[in-house]
Each structure stands twice: as structure tokens, then as C-alpha cells.
C-alpha positions as CSV (number, residue, x, y, z in Angstrom):
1,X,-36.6,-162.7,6.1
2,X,-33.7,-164.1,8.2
3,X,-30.3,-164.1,7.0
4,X,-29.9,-166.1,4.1
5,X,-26.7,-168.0,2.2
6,X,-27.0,-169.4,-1.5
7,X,-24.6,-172.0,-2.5
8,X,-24.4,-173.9,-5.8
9,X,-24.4,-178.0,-5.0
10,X,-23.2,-179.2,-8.6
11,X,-20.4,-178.5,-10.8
12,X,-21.3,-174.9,-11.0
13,X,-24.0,-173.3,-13.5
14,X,-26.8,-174.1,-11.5
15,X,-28.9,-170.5,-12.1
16,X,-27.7,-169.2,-8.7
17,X,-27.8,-165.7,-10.0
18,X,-31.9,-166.1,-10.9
19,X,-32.1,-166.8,-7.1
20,X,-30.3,-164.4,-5.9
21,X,-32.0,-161.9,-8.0
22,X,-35.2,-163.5,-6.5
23,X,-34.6,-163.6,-3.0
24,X,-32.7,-159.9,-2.7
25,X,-36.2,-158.3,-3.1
26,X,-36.4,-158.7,0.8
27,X,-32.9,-158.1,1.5
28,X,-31.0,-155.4,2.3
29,X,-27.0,-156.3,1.8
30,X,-26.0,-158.9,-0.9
31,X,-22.8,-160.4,-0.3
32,X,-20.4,-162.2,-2.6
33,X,-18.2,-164.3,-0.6
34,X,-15.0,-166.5,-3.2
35,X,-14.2,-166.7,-6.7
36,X,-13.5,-164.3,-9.7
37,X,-14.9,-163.3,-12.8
38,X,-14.6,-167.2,-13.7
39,X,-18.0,-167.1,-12.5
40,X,-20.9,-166.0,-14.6
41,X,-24.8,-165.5,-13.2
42,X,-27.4,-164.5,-15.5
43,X,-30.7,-163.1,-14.6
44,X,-33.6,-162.1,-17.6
45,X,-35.7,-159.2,-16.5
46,X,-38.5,-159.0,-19.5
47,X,-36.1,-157.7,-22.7
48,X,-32.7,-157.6,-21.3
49,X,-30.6,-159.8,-19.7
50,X,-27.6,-159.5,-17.0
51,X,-24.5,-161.4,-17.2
52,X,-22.4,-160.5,-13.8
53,X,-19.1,-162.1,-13.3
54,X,-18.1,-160.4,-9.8
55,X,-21.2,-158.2,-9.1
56,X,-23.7,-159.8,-6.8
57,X,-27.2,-160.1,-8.9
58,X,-28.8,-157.9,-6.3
59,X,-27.5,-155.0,-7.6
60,X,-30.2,-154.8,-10.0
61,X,-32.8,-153.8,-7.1
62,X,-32.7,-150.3,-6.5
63,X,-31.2,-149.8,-2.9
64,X,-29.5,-152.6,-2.3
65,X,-25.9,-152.7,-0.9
66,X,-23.8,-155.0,-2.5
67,X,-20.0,-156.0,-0.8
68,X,-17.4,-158.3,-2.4
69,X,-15.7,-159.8,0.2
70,X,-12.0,-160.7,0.9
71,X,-12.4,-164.5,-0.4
72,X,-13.0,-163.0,-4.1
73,X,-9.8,-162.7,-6.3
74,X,-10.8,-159.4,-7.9
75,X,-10.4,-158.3,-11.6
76,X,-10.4,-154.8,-11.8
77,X,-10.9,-154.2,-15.3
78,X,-13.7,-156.6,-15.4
79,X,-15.1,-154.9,-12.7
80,X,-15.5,-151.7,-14.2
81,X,-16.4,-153.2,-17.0
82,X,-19.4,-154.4,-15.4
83,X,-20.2,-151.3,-13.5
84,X,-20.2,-149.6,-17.5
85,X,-22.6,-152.3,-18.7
86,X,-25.1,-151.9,-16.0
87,X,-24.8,-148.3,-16.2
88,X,-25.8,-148.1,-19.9
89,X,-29.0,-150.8,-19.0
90,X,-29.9,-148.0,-16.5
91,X,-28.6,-149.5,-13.4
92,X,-26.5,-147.0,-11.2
93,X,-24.1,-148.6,-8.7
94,X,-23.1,-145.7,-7.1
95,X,-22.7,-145.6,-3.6
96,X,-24.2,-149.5,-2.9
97,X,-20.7,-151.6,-4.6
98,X,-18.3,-152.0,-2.0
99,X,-15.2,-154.2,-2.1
100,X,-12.9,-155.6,0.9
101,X,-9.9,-154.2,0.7
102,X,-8.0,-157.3,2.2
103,X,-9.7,-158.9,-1.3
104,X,-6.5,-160.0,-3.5
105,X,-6.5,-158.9,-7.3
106,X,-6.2,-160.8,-10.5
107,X,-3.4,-159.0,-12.2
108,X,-2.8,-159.2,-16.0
109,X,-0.2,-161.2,-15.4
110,X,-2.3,-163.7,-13.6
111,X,-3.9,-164.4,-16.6
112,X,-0.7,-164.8,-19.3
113,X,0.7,-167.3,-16.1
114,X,-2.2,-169.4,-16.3
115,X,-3.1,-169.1,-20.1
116,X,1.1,-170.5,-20.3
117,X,1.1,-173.4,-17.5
118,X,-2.5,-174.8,-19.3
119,X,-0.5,-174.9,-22.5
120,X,2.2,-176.7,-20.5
121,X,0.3,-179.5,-19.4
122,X,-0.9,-180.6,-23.1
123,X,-3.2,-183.3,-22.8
124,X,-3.6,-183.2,-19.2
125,X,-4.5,-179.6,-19.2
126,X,-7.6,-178.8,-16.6
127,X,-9.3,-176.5,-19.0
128,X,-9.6,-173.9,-17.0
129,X,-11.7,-170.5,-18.0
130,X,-8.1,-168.8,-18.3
131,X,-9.2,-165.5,-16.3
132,X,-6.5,-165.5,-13.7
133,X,-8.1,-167.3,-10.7
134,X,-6.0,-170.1,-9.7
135,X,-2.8,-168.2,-10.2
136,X,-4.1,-165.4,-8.4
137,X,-4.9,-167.9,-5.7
138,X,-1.7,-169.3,-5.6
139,X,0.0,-166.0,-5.3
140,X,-2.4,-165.2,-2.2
141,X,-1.1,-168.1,-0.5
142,X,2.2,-168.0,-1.6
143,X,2.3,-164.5,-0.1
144,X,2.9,-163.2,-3.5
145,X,-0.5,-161.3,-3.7
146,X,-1.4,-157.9,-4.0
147,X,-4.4,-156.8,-1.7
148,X,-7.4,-154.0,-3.4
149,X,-6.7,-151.5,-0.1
150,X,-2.5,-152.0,-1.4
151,X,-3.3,-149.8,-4.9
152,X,-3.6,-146.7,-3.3
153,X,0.2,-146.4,-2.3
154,X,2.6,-146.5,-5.5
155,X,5.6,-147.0,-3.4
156,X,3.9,-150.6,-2.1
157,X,2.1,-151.5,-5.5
158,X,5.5,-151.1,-7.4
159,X,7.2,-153.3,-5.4
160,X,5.1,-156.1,-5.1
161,X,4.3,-156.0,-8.6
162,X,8.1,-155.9,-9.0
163,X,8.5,-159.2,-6.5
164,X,5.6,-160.8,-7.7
165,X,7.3,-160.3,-11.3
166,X,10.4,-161.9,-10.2
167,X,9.0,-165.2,-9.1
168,X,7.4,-165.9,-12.3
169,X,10.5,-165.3,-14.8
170,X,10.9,-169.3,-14.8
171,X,7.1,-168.9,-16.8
172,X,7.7,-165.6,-19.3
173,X,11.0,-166.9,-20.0
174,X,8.7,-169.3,-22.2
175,X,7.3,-166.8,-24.0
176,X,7.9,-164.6,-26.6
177,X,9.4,-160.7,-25.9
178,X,6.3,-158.9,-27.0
179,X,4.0,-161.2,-24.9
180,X,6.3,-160.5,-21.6
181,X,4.9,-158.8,-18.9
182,X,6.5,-155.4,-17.5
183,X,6.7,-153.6,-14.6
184,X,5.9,-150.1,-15.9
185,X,3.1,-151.4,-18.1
186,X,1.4,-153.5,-15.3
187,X,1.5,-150.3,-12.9
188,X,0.5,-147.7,-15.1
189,X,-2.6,-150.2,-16.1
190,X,-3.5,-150.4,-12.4
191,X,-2.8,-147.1,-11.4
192,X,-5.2,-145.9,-13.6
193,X,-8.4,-147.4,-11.8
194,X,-7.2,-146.0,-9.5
195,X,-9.7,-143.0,-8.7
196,X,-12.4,-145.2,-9.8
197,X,-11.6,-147.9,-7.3
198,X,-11.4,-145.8,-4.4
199,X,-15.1,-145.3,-3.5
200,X,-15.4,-148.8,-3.3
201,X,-12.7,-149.2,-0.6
202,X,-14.6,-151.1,2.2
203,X,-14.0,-152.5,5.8
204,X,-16.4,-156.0,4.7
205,X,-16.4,-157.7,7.6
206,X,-17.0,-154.8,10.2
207,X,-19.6,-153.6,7.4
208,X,-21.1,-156.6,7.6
209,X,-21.1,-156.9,11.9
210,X,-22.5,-153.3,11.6
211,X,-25.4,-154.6,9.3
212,X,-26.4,-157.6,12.0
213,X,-26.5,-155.2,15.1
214,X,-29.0,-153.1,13.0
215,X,-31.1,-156.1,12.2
216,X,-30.2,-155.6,8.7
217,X,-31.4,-158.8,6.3
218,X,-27.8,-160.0,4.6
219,X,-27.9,-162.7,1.7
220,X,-24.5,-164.2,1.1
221,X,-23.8,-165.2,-2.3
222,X,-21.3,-168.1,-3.2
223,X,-19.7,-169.0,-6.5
224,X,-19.4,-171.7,-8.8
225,X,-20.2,-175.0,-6.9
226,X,-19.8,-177.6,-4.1
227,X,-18.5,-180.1,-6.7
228,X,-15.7,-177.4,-8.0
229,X,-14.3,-176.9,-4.4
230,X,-10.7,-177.3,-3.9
231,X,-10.7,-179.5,-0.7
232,X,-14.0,-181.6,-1.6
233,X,-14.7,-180.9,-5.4
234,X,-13.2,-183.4,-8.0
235,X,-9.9,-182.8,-7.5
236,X,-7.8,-181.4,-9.7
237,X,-10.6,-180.8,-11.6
238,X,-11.9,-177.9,-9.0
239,X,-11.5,-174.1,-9.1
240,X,-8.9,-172.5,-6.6
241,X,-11.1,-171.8,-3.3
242,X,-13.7,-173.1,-1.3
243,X,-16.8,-172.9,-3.2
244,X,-19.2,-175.0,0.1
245,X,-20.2,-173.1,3.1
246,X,-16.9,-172.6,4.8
247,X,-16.1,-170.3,2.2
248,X,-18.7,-167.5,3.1
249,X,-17.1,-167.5,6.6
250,X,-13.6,-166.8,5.6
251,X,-14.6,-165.0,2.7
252,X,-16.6,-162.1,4.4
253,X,-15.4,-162.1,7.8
254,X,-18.1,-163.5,10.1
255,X,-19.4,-165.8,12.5
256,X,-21.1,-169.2,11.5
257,X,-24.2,-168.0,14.1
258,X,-25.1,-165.1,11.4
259,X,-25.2,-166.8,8.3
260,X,-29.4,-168.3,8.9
261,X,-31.3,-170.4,6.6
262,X,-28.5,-172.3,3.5
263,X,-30.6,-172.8,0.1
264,X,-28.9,-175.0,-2.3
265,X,-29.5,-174.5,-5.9
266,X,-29.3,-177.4,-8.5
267,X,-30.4,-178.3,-12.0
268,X,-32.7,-180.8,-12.9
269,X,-30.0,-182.4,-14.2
270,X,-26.3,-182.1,-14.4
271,X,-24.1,-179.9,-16.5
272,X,-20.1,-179.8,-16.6
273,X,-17.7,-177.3,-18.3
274,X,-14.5,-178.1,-19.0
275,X,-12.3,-182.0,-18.2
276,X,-13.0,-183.9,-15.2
277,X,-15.0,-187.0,-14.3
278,X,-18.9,-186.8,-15.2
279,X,-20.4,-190.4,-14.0
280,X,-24.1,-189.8,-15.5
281,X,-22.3,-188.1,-18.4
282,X,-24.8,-188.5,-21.7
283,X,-22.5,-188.9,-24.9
284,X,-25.6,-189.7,-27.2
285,X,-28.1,-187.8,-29.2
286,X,-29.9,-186.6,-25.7
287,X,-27.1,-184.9,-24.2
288,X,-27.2,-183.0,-27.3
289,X,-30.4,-182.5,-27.2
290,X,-30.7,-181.0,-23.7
291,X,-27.5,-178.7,-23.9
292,X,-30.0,-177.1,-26.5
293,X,-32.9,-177.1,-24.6
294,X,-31.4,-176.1,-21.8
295,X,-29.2,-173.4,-24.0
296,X,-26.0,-174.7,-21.8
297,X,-23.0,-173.1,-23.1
298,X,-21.4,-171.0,-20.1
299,X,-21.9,-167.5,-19.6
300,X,-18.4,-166.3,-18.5
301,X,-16.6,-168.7,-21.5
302,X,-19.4,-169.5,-24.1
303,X,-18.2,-172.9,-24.0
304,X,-20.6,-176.1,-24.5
305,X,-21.6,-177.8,-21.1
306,X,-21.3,-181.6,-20.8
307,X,-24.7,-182.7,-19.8
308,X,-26.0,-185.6,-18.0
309,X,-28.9,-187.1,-16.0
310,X,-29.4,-186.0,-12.0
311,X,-27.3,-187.4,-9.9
312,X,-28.1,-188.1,-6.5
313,X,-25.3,-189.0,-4.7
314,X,-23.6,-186.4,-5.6
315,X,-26.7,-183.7,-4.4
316,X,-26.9,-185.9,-0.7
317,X,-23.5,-185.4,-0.4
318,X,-23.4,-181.6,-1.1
319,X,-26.3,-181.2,0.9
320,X,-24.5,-182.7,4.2
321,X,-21.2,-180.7,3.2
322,X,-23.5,-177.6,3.4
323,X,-25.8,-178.2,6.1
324,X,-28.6,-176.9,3.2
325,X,-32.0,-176.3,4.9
326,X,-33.7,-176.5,1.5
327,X,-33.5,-176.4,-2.5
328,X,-33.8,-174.5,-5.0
329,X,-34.5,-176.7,-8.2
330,X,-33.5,-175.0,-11.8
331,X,-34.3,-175.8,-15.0
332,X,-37.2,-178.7,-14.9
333,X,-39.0,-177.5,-17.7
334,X,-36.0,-178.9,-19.5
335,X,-37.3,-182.4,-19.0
336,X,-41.1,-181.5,-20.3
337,X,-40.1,-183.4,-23.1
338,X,-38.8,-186.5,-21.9
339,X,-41.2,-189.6,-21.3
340,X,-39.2,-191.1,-19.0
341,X,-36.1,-189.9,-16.5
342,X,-33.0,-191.6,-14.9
343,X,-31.8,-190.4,-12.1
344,X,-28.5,-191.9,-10.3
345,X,-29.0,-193.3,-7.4
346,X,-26.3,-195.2,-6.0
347,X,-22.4,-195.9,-7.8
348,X,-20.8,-199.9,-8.6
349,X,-17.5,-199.2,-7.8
350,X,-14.8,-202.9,-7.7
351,X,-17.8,-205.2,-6.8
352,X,-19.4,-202.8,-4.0
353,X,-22.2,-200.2,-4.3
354,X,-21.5,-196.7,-2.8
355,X,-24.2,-193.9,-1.5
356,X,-21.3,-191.4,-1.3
357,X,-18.7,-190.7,-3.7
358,X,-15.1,-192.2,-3.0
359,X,-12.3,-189.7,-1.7
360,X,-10.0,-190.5,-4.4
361,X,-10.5,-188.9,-7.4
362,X,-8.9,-191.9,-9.3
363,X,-11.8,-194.0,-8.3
364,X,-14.3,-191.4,-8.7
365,X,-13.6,-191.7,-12.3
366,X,-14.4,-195.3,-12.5
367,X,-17.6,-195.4,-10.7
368,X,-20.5,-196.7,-12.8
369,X,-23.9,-194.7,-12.1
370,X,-27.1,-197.1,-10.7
371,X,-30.1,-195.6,-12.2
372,X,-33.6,-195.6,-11.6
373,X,-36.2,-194.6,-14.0
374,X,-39.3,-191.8,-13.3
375,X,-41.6,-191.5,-15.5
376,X,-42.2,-187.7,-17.1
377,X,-45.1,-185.4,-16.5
378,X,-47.6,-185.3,-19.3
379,X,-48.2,-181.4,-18.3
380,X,-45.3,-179.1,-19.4
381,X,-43.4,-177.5,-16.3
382,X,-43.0,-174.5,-17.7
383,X,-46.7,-173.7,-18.1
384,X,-47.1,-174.3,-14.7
385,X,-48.0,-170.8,-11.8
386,X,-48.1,-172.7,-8.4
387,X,-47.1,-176.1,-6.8
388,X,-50.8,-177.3,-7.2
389,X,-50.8,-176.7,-11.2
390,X,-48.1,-179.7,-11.7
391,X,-49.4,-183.0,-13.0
392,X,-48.7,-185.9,-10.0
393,X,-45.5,-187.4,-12.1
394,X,-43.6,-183.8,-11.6
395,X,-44.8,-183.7,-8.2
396,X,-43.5,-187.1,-7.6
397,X,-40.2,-186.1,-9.2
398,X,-39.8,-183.8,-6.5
399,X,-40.9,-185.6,-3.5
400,X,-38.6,-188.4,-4.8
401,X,-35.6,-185.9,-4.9
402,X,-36.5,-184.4,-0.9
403,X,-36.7,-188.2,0.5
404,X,-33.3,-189.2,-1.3
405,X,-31.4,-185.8,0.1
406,X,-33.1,-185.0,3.1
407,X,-34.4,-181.4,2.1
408,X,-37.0,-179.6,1.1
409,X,-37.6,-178.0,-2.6
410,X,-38.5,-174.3,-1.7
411,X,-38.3,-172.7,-5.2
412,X,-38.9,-174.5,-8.0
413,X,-37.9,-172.5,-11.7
414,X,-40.2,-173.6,-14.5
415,X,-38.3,-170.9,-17.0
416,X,-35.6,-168.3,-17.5
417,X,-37.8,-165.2,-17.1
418,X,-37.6,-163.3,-13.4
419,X,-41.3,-164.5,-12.7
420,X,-40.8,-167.5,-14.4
421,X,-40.7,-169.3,-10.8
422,X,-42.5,-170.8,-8.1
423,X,-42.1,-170.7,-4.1
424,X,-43.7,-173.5,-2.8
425,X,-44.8,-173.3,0.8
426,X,-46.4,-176.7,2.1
């Protein structure tokens, strides 16, 4: 195996944790790249299941180092809160979880910030996932942040908290006194993961350059989704860093030459939490129907996904952002039970017909979705143990989705199970 990146290309949700679950069984470093514990990958190994908010789903093979890099806004209690869980499901993470220390923390006070300004905005509120992330953003660029290597000097960690504090009196001055945070209490909190934390203390970047020049095989893991990133996601309706592949660059530490082959993963169809525009949006009985199927509420919130049909201008597009080699395609045992599929392929937009979605998001919320119709496969999906036992319909389902995008489908998932997937080599 070659180096290997996995990026979602929708609006996040896509089952990137069952691939890169799959795919670190010939790895040897896992590496998780942006985002926070707003993200939320779930991988079913027979009885149990594993829902990991920072930890990279490789940690569940025995021997594999896992790294959270400096583009990750870290939560510490959720961190160790994860490391507990794993532990009591017989998974040690001792000695293979490492975090950057230049990685910038979500403080409790991150979250009471962002739980207050979503309140603010009323009816235009972004519905966020309310863990911290884009205020802990904002402080990293603000140069506001507090950095993980910064915890282990209490001089330096009272101050900042103290500064960082300061700047946001205009926002607690909202809120009642018992809701207020402190300086003593926030220390004391983080001071004591302290001992815990320190272990994890990690050079990423150089670990990382190390890794290559011992022809070590790296997977770099992304979070959320092309479609949620702050530059070319459906602004404002994005998450707080870059979520495509210039992300994995700034968020590890390393060259564009070392990243190797760039696997996409997608739905079948598309999925949605929270406000934003949703062109193939379904509003009827069916998009009830296949957020049950599909069992799509969201793993880090619990909160019902919008569903709609596959949209293809959306997955060329995140495809070229990407510079994906090839596909993973989730969840197309979903559509067993449909006779017949839509799938967008083109948007009517003041009299005109676009192949790529308009820059504005203004307009992006008045496109209207062209559709064409594919009939459904009279075999079930999920039945299916190889490429060659799918009826011609799905097979034409995927061929039809390769010659819109450009790419090839590698891995196709016909179920929620670990083995419940297929690599298709043709």
C-alpha cells in the first residue's frame, strides 16, 4: 500500500470512519488531519460498535500509531473520554495516540461562547453541533488560542486563559453569574489532564517525515466533508476549517508529494445536518423513509439528517477540488428498495443550466436540481460478496456515477458490518 488520504465529498456523514477502519489493516500510522469532536465516525465490528469523535478509527487495529495533528481543535475531556471507552471495549491506546502539540484546544469556554452567539442569531442561527469548534477556530486565528504543548507551564496556561477571558466579557456579560466562566475554575479543570495528556505530547509533522524516510505506510484521515469547508463548502453553512485536501497539508505538517493515492467517500445519496441549502432535498414521505433505512441521525449530535437524492454536481465538483483518484461508495443497499432512482444531474439557475455549482451561496439556494431517472436493481445490494454478484441495473448505477465524475468506484459498502464491503478491482 502507498500512502493513502480519505476525504469525505458531501456534507459530511459519509461512513468515512468504516473506510478508514478498512483500509488501516495495511497501514502503519493513521493520521487525523482538522476538525474537533464535531465529527463522529462509526465502525461495527460483529457486537459492538465505535463511535470516535477525535480518535482516528485505526486505533482499533492492534499496533497502529495514531497522531492528531495540529489542524484538529482538540477537546481534552472528550479525548479522555474516548481513550476510557475504548479501554473498557478492550482497546488499549497506550503508547500508539499521539497529539501535535502546536494542535489548539477547545476550552470549556469555547463551548458556552458558541452555545451563546447561536442563541444570538435567533432565526438565522447556523445550527451548529455546539461543541466549541468554530470559536475555538476563531480564537486560533485571532491569536487568542491556547496550543496542547502550552498546558504543561502554569505560568503560560493562566495567562492566556486569563487574556483569552478578557476578550470575551462582551459575550458572558449576557449571561447569568452562575453560568460565567472563571479563571480558577477553567485552570484547575485543565490542569488536571494534565499527567494524562503528557504522554501524548508529539512532534506530528517531524513524526510523520520520520515515518516516510522509513517507508512507513501513512493514511491521512480528514473530517466532515468537502461541502462543509470554510473557503468552498456552502458558506456560512460550513464548519470552521478546511475540510478538502489542503487541509491534510497544513494540518499535519507535510509535503503535497507524500500524501499518494486520494479516495473520496460518498453516500448513495445525500444527507444534511443542521440549516443550509439542500437542492435534491426530499421533504415527502421518501425522505422519511430513507433517514430510517439508512438510520441517519448523526453520531456526534443524535440529530435527524435531511436526506435527499445523489447529487452529481455536487460529487464532480468535490472530486476536482480533491484531485480524488477513486471512490468509495457507502450506503447502496439503502436504495434496494427503490424501483426507480433520481440522480441530479445538472442545476436551472435564472434561465441557464449549470454543471457546477454557483460561487455565491445566495444563488446556490435557488438552483433547481435536473434529474435523471435509473432504474433500481431487482437483486438486493446488501446480499451481494463481490462486484460480479450485482444485478446489471446496480452495476449500471455505478458506471453511470464513474463516467459523470471522472473516477473510479474502488470500494463499494453493501452494509454497516466491518466485512460488510466490497473492493472492486477491474
Amino acid at each position: 500500500m502507498t500512502n493513502r488520504v480519505v476525504l469525505g465529498l458531501q456534507w459530511g456523514d459519509e461512513g468515512k470512519g468504516k473506510i478508514v477502519d478498512l483500509l488501516s489493516r495495511d497501514a502503519d500510522v493513521i493520521a487525523r488531519c482538522q476538525g474537533g469532536a464535531n465529527a463522529g465516525h462509526t465502525v461495527k465490528i460483529d457486537s459492538q460498535q465505535f463511535i470516535l469523535h477525535l480518535i482516528p478509527s485505526g486505533i482499533l487495529h492492534p499496533g497502529r500509531i495514531c497522531l492528531i495533528g495540529n489542524g484538529v481543535v482538540l477537546d481534552l475531556f472528550q479525548l479522555f473520554h474516548e481513550v476510557r471507552e475504548l479501554l473498557e471495549k478492550g482497546i488499549d491506546t497506550t503508547g500508539r495516540l499521539f497529539v501535535s502539540g502546536r494542535a489548539h484546544l477547545v476550552m470549556p469556554y469555547h463551548k458556552v461562547v458558541e452555545a451563546a452567539q447561536e442563541s444570538a442569531r435567533g432565526k438565522e442561527a447556523l445550527d451548529t453541533s455546539k461543541r466549541g469548534i468554530g470559536p475555538a477556530y476563531h480564537d486560533k486565528v485571532a491569536r487568542y488560542g491556547i496550543q496542547f504543548a502550552e498546558i504543561f507551564d502554569d505560568n503560560l496556561l493562566r495567562e492566556k486563559i486569563k487574556i483569552s477571558l478578557q476578550e470575551k466579557q462582551s459575550v458572558f456579560a449576557t449571561l447569568p453569574d452562575d453560568q460565567r466562566p472563571t479563571l480558577d475554575m477553567t485552570f484547575d479543570a485543565v490542569r488536571a489532564k494534565r499527567d494524562e495528556a503528557r504522554p501524548l505530547l508529539c512532534d506530528v509533522s517531524k513524526y510523520l517525515d520520520d515515518a516516510v524516510a522509513h517507508n512507513k505506510r501513512i493514511l491521512f484521515e480528514g473530517a466532515q466533508g468537502t461541502l462543509l469547508d470554510v473557503d468552498f463548502g456552502t458558506y456560512p453553512f460550513v464548519t470552521s476549517s478546511n475540510t478538502t485536501i489542503g487541509g491534510v497539508l497544513t494540518g499535519l505538517g507535510i509535503g503535497p508529494k507524500h500524501l499518494g493515492r486520494i479516495t473520496g467517500v460518498v453516500k448513495a445519496y445525500q444527507t444534511r445536518v443542521g440549516n443550509g441549502p439542500f437542492p435534491t432535498e426530499l421533504h415527502d414521505q421518501l425522505g422519511k423513509d430513507i433517514r430510517e433505512w439508512g438510520h441517519e441521525y448523526g453520531a456526534t449530535t443524535g440529530r435527524p439528517r435531511r436526506t435527499g437524492w445523489f447529487d452529481l454536481v455536487l460529487l464532480k465538483y468535490a472530486v476536482r477540488l480533491n484531485g480524488v483518484d477513486d471512490i468509495a461508495l457507502m450506503k447502496m443497499d439503502v436504495m434496494d428498495k427503490l424501483k426507480e432512482i433520481k440522480v441530479c444531474v445538472g442545476y436551472k439557475l435564472n434561465g441557464q443550466t449549470l454543471d457546477t455549482p454557483p460561487q455565491l451561496g445566495s444563488e446556490f439556494a435557488r438552483v433547481e436540481p435536473i434529474y435523471q431517472t435509473l432504474p433500481g436493481w431487482k437483486k438486493p445490494v446488501h446480499e451481494a460478496k463481490s462486484y460480479g454478484d450485482l444485478c446489471p441495473n446496480a452495476k449500471a448505477y455505478l458506471k453511470f456515477i464513474e463516467d459523470s465524475v471522472g473516477a473510479k468506484i474502488s470500494i463499494l459498502s453493501t452494509g454497516a458490518e466491518r466485512d460488510e464491503t466490497i473492493v472492486i478491482s477491474r
